[in-house]
N, C-alpha and C positions, 0 to 999 in steps of 0.2 A: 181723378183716378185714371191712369194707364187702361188699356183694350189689353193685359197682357193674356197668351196662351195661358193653358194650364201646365206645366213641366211634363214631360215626355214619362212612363215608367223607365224603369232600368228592365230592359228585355233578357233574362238567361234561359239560354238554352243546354240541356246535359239530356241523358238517355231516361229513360222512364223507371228504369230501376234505383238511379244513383236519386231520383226528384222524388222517389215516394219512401226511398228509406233512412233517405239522411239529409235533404235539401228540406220540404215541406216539413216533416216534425222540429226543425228549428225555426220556422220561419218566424212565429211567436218573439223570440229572442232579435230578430231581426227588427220587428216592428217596434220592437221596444226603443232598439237603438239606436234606427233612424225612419222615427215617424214621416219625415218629410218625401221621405223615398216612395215612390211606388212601384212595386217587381210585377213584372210578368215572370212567369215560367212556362216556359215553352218544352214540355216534355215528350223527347222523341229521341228517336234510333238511328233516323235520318239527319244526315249533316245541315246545316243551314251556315246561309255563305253569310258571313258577319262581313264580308266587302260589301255585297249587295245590302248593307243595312237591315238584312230580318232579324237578327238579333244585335244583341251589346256585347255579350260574353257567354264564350261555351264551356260548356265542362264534361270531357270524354275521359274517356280511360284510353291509355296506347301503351305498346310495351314501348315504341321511344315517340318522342317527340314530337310535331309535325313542325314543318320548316317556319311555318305561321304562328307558332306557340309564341306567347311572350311570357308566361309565369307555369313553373310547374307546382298545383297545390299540393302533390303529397306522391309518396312512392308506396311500393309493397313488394314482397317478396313472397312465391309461393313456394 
């Protein structure tokens, strides 16, 4: 039998409002779909520098883009 690690979570980070009213009541749905995964949520208002590795993936809100986006999850208009 391999000495392997245990597999790292998937670290996300997004602001404390978007983690408590739409991220955590699906997590459920999450777990179902990929049992093997394990999340962090890192729930904060504060950026955290995903070069420096503290997290995986962020999820803010901006009215455009930041130069480091790679995926926009969704738009709105108010």
């Amino acid at each position: 039998m391999k000495n392997e690690a245990a597999p790292l979570p998937l670290r996300v980070t997004t602001t404390n409002a978007f983690a408590s009213r739409w991220l955590v009541p699906r997590l459920p749905l999450w777990r179902a779909a990929q049992p093997e995964i394990d999340l962090d949520i890192i729930g904060t208002d504060e950026l955290i520098d995903l070069c420096a590795g503290d997290a995986d993936v962020a999820i803010r809100y901006a009215r455009s883009p930041p130069k480091a986006a790679v995926f926009e999850l969704c738009r709105d208009r108010y």
